[in-house]
FIKETI-623816 format. One record per residue (C-alpha): z negated, y negated, x; residue in one letter. Coordinates in steps of 0.001 Angstrom, whole numbers, padded with zeros to 6 digits, always signed. Layout:
BEGIN
ZYXa ...
***
This chain:
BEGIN
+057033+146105+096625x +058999+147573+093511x +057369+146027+090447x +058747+149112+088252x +056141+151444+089968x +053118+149589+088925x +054859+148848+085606x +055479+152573+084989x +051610+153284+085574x +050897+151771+082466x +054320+152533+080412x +051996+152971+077385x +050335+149882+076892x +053636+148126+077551x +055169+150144+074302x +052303+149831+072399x +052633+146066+072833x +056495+146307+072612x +055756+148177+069074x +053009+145361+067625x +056081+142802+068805x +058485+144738+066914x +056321+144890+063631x +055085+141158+064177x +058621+140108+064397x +059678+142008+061205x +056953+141074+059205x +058084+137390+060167x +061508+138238+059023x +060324+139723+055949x +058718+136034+055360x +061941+134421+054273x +063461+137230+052286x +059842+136885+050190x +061153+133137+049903x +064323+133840+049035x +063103+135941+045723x +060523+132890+045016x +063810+131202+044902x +066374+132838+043097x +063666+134924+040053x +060511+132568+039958x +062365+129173+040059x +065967+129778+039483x +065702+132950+037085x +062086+131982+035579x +060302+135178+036055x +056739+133814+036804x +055102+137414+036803x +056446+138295+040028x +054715+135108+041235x +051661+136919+042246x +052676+139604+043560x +055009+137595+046007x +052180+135289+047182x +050019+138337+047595x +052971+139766+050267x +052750+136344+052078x +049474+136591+052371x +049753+140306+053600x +052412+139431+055876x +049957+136497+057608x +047086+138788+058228x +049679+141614+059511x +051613+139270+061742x +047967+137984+063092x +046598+141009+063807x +049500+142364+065477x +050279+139318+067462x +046626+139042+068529x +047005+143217+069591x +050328+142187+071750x +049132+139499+073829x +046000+141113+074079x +047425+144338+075659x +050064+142188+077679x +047345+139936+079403x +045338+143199+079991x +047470+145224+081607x +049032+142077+084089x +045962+141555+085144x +045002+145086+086029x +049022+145121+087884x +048151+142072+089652x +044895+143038+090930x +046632+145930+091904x +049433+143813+093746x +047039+141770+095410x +045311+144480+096610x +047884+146239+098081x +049340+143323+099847x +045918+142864+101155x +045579+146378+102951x +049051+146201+104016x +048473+142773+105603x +045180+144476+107205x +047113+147450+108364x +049837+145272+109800x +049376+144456+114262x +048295+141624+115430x +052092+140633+116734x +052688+139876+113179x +049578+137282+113050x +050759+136215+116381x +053764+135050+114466x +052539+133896+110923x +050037+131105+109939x +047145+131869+107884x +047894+129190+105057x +051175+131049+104620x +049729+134392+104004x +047150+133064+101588x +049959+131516+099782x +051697+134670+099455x +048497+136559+098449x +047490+133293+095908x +050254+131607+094689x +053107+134354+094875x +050855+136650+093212x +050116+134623+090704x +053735+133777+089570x +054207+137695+089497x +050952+138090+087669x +052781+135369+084994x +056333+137068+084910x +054471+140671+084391x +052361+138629+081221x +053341+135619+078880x +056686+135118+080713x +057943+138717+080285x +056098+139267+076795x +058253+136420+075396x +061437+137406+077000x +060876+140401+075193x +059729+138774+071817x +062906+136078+072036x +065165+139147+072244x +063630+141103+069528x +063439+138189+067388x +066978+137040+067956x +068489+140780+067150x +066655+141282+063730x +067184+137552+063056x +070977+137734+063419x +071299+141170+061581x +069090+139527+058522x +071739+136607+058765x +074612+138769+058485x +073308+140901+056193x +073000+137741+053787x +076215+135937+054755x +078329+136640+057690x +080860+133773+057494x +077735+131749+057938x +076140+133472+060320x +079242+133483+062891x +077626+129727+063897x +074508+131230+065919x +076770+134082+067349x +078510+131602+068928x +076123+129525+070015x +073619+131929+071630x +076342+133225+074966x +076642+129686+074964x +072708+129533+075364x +072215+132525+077745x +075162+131242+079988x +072860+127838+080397x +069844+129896+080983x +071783+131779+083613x +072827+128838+085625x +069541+126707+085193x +067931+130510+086809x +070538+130188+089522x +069945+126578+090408x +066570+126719+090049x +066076+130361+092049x +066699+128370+095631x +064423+125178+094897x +061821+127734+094233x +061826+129182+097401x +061850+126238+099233x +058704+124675+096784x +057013+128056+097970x +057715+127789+101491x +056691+123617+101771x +053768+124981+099582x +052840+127333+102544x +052818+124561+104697x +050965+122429+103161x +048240+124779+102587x +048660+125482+106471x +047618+122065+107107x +044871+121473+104589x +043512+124884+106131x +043725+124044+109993x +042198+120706+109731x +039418+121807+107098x +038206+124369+109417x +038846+121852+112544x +037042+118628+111269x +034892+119026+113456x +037439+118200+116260x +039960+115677+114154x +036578+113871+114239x +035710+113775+117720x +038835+112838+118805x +039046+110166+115742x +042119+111791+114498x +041645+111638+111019x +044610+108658+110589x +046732+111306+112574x +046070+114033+110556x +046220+112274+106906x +049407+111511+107818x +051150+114536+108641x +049355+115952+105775x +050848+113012+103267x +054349+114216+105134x +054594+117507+103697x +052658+116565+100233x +055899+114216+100226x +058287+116728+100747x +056755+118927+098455x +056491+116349+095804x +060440+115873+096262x +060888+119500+096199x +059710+119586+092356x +061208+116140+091507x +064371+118640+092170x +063209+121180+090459x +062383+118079+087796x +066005+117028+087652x +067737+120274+087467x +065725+121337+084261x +065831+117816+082627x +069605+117731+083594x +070276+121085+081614x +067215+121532+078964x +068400+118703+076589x +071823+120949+075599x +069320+123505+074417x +067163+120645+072616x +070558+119106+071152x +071552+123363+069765x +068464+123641+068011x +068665+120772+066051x +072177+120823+065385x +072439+124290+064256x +069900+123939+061667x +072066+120512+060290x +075245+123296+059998x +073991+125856+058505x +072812+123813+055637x +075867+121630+055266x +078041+124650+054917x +075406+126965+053563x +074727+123919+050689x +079265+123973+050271x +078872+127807+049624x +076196+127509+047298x +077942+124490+045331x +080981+126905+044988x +078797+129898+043502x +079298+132362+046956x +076081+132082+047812x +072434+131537+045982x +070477+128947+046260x +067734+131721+047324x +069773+133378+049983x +070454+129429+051650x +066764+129323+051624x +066262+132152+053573x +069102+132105+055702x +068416+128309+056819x +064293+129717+057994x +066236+132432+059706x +068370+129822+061649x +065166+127953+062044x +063348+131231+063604x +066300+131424+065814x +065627+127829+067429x +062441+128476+068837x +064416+131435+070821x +066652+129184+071851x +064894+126475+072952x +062484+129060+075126x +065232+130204+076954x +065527+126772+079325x +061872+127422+080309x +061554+130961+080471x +064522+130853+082770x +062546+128014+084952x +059720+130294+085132x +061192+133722+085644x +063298+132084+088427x +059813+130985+090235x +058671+134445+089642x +061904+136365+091392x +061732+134078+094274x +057888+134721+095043x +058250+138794+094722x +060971+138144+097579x +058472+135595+099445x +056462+139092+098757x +058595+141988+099640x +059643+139885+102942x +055749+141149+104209x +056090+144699+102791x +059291+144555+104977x +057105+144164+107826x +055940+147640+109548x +052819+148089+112198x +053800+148144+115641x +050985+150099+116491x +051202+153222+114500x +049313+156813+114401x +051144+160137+115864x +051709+162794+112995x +048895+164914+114502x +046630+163060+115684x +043730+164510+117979x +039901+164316+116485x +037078+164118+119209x +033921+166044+118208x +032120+163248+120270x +033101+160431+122359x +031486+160058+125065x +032947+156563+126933x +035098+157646+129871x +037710+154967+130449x +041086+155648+132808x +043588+153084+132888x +046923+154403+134454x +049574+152565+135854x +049346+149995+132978x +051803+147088+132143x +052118+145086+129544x +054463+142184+128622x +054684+139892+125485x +057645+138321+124532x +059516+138412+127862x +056623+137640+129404x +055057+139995+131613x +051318+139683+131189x +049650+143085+133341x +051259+144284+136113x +050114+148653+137355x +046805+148310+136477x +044696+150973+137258x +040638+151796+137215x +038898+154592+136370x +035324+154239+134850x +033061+157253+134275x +030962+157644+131300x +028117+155069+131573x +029103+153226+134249x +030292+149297+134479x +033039+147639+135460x +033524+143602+135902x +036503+142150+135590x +036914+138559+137419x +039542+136096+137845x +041111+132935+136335x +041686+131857+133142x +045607+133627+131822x +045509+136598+134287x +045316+138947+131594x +041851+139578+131356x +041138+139762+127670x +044748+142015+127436x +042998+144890+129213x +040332+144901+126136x +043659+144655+123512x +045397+147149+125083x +041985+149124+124844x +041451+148930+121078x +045024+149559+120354x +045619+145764+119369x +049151+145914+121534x +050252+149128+123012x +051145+149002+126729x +054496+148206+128061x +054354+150783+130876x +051351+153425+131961x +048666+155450+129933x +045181+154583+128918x +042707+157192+127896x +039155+158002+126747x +037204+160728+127451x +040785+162243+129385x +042723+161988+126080x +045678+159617+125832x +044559+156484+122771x +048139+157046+121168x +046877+160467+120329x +043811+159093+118760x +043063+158033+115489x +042654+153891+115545x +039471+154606+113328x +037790+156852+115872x +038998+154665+118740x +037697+151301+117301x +034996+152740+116043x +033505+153517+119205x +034088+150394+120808x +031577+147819+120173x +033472+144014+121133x +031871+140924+121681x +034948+138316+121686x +034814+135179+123533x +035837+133205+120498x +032837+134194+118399x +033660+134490+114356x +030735+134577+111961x +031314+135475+108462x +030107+132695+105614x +027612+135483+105059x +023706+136002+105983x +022900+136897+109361x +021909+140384+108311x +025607+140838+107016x +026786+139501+110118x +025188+142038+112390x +025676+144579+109963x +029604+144010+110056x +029806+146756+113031x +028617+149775+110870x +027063+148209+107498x +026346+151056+105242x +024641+153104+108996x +022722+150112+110170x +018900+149847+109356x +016462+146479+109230x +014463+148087+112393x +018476+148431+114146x +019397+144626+113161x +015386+143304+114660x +016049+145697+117772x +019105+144565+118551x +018738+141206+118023x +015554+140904+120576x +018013+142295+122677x +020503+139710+122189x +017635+137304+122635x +018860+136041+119047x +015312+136498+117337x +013414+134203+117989x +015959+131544+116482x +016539+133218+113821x +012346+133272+113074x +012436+129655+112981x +015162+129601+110760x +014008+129508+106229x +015183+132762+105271x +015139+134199+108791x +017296+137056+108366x +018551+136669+105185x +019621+132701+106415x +023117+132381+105064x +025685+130800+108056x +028308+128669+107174x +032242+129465+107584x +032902+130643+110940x +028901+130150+112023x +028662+126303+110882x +024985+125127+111589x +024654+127050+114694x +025142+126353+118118x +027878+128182+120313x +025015+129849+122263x +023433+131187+119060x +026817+132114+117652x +027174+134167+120599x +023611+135722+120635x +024255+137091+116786x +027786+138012+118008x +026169+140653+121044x +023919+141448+118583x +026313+142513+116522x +027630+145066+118890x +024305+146323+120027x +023582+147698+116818x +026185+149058+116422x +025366+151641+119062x +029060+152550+120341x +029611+154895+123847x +031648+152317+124821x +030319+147988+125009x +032991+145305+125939x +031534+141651+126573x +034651+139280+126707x +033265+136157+128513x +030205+136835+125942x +027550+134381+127598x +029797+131708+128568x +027571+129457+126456x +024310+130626+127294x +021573+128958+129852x +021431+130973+132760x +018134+132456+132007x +019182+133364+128034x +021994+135158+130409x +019445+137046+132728x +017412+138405+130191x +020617+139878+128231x +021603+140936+131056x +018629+142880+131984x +018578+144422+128221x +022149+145751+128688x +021136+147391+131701x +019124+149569+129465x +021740+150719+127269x +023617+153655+127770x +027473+152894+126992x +030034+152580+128708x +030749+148529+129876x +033611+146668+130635x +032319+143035+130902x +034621+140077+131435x +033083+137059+132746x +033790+133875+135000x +029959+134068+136146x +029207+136311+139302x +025619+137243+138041x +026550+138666+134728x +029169+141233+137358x +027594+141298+140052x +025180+144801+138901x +028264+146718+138074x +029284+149892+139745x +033149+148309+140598x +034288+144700+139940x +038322+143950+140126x +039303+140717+140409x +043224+139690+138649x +045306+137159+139996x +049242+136680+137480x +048398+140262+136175x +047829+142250+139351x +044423+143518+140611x +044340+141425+144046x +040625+142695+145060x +038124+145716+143768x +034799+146771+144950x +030863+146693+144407x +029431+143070+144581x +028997+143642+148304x +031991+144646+149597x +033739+141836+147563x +031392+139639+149590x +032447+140796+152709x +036200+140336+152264x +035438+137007+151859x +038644+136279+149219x +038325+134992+145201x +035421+136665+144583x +033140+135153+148144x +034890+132139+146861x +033576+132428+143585x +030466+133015+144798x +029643+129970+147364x +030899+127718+144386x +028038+128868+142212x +025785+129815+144833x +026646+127262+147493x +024221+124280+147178x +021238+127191+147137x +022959+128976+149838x +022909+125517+152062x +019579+124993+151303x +018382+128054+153065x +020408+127491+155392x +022949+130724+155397x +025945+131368+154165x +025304+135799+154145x +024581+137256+151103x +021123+136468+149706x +018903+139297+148551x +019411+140298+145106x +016030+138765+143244x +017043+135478+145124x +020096+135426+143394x +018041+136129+140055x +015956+133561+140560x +018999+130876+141357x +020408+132279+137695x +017201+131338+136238x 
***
């Protein structure tokens, strides 16, 4: 992220704020030399005509130095906020555009630190933080050249003292820089924490965790409490030489200002002036401890920041990238390997599926079922092998036109804190009509719940579906992907939490839908109607074929199929295939 871009877009309204500075400063300077002529003519000299015309260029210089200071912080809060909304919402898409290897490996409380907190801290250093940086140095130049201009044997004290200053504000920025990072980071944490077990309460309550889990949270709210007690002790350790410059300063310049004056080198006027110049220059000074503490905060989140824009997709679009007029939901897996850190999870996997057809995929839980669907969609790219659609190879496609036509129902269902029309919506929201949503929805056997429900459709779910049961979550989640109306359906384990006649009737709706199906599934009746079923075993296809021949070579999938079908099978007394509306009527 390079600040100076977004800076540069609006490199007017920074100098038009950098001007009203400049004149609010110098009408401020102005101020004293006003005082000085009070001074020296009305009281010294005792010319009371020029009385009013001096308190009438106070009062000028007041309403000036308002209006102009109102017009610079104005502009400067206007135009950080527009940068940071700007900020945020490019670290946003790049986050979105990023694979999901890089959410494999970062927590979500850490990235909503980064796009909260960080951004924030930038947002401050772009605003107040760099608008008095800018105002301290302005102020301190015309300050020091008003000084000298009225006595520069006197005005040699603040020369000195101000490298002194900047040298402490240099080291305190130093010092501070690494606490920051490591208050950011603990910060992360923290929010980690608060984050997982908010969402999981559910659990930490059902397995009475909650001592458990307060304390690991009161572990890192410790360290991060000890984290700013450092930051604490750093500033308090080096602010009070700034505090002790100020005042002293202010003490010299009038004891040898008050010697010059007694010895006729310098009016009474011009010691006046020159001592509310020194005192102009001690609000400078005594900024510079805590604009150092906050700029420091500020550098150390845009690195927090530019560590994610450092970050590249894995998954990434060829220069040319080929544009189907239509897809139309032929599937050909080649060869196909994949492996994930060192570990090989799909081992020369191959299937070809026609347009329209079905294909089950079987076996136990880790044998890489639910890879075949994120190698699919792009979410990982294959190790070894090709996949296409519709004969072209899905590097050479857009994502957008891949995903798009994929409609996924994900075995761990996630509902938007949204209403339920949003929810089904999600698929294609601005294409999707009322009569699409009701349709697809009695397909999904969802609507009759959601009837009963106060608002129906426009019932509001909580975060990640709160309020509804894992067999309705999963009924809004299929219906989801029905209306979206995609050449190509993938159920992931999708009615694992359905009764088994909820499943039948789904199951008999998707048999009237023409797409394309891949459907995963541990139960042999929501396979069992598709044109080839493989079965995985560590990665590696061990058996394919239709429902019956899988039968017949009596391996996984027979077994499979006398453990759910067993007790029914013993009651009639055979152990052969039963006729399909038997088994229908055993899944009811």
């Amino acid at each position: 992220m390079k600040i100076k871009r977004y800076i540069l877009k609006y490199w007017y309204a920074y100098l038009t704020a950098i001007l009203c500075i400049v004149i609010a400063v110098s009408l401020d300077m102005i101020y004293p030399q006003v005082t000085k002529q009070i001074v020296d003519n009305v009281i010294v000299g005792r010319e009371l005509s020029l009385l009013p015309r001096l308190l009438i260029m106070i009062l000028i210089i007041g309403i000036g130095r308002c209006i102009f200071q109102y017009v610079k912080e104005y502009v400067f809060d206007l135009v950080s906020a527009r940068i940071t909304m700007n900020i945020r919402r490019d670290l946003f898409k790049h986050i979105q555009g990023l694979s999901l290897s890089f959410f494999d490996k970062n927590n979500t409380g850490e990235l909503m630190s980064r796009l909260k907190d960080d951004v924030d801290q930038v947002w401050a250093a772009l605003g107040y933080i760099s608008m008095l940086i800018i105002e301290v140095a302005i102020h301190t130049g015309i300050a020091l050249y008003c000084m000298f201009s009225l006595s520069p044997s006197l005005a040699v004290f603040p020369t000195i003292v101000l490298p002194m200053m900047a040298g402490l504000a240099i080291l305190m920025e130093k010092k501070l820089g690494k606490i920051y990072e490591a208050i950011s980071e603990e910060n992360a944490k923290l929010n980690t924490v608060a984050q997982e077990n908010l969402s999981g309460v559910r659990t930490v309550k059902a397995f009475a965790r909650e001592k458990f889990e307060i304390k690991k949270f009161l572990s890192h709210n410790k360290q991060y409490y000890d984290l700013n007690m450092k930051q604490s002790k750093v500033f308090i350790k080096i602010n009070p030489y700034f505090q002790f410059v100020t005042k002293l300063l202010p003490l010299i310049v009038i004891m040898y200002g008050g010697y010059q004056v007694i010895n006729d080198k310098m009016s009474l006027g011009s010691l006046v002036a020159f001592t509310d110049y020194s005192m102009n220059i001690v609000w400078p000074m005594e900024m510079l401890g805590w604009l150092s503490n906050s700029f420091a905060s500020a550098i150390a989140s845009t690195k927090r920041i530019n560590k994610i824009y450092q970050e590249k997709p894995e998954i990434t679009e060829i220069e040319n990238p080929v544009i189907l007029d239509e897809v139309k939901g032929s599937i050909r897996f080649d060869k196909v390997s994949f492996s994930l850190s060192d570990k090989t999870i799909l081992s020369d996997i191959s299937f070809d599926l026609g347009a329209g057809k079905t294909i089950g995929i079987m076996g136990a839980t880790g044998t890489g079922k639910s890879s075949i669907i994120n190698l699919l969609q792009r979410f990982y790219d294959a190790t070894e092998g090709e996949i296409f659609v519709d004969g072209v190879n899905i590097k050479e496609l857009t994502l957008k036109q891949l995903r798009k036509n994929i409609s996924l129902v994900m075995q761990d269902v996630f509902l938007f804190s949204d209403t339920i029309n949003e929810n089904v919506k999600m698929g294609k929201k601005n294409l999707v009509s009322q009569e699409d949503i009701v349709n697809a929805a009695v397909s999904a056997q969802a609507k009759e719940f959601i009837d009963r429900m106060d608002n129906q459709f426009e019932t509001v779910v909580g975060e990640r579906g709160v309020g509804l049961s894992g067999g309705q979550k999963q009924r809004i989640s299929i219906a989801r992907a029905l209306a979206k109306k995609t050449p190509i359906l993938v159920l992931d384990d999708s009615t694992s939490a359905l009764d088994m006649e909820t499943e039948h009737m789904i199951q008999k709706a998707l048999t009237q839908i023409d797409a394309t199906k891949i459907i995963i599934a541990h139960r042999i009746s929501a396979v069992r109607n598709a044109d080839e079923i493989i079965i995985l075993e560590d990665g590696k296809i061990m058996e394919r074929g239709t429902h019956e021949t899988l039968l017949q070579k009596k391996g996984y999938y027979y077994d499979t199929y006398m453990a759910q079908y067993g007790d029914y099978l013993e009651v009639m007394g055979s152990s052969n295939a039963v006729p399909k509306e038997k088994e229908v009527a055993v899944c009811q």
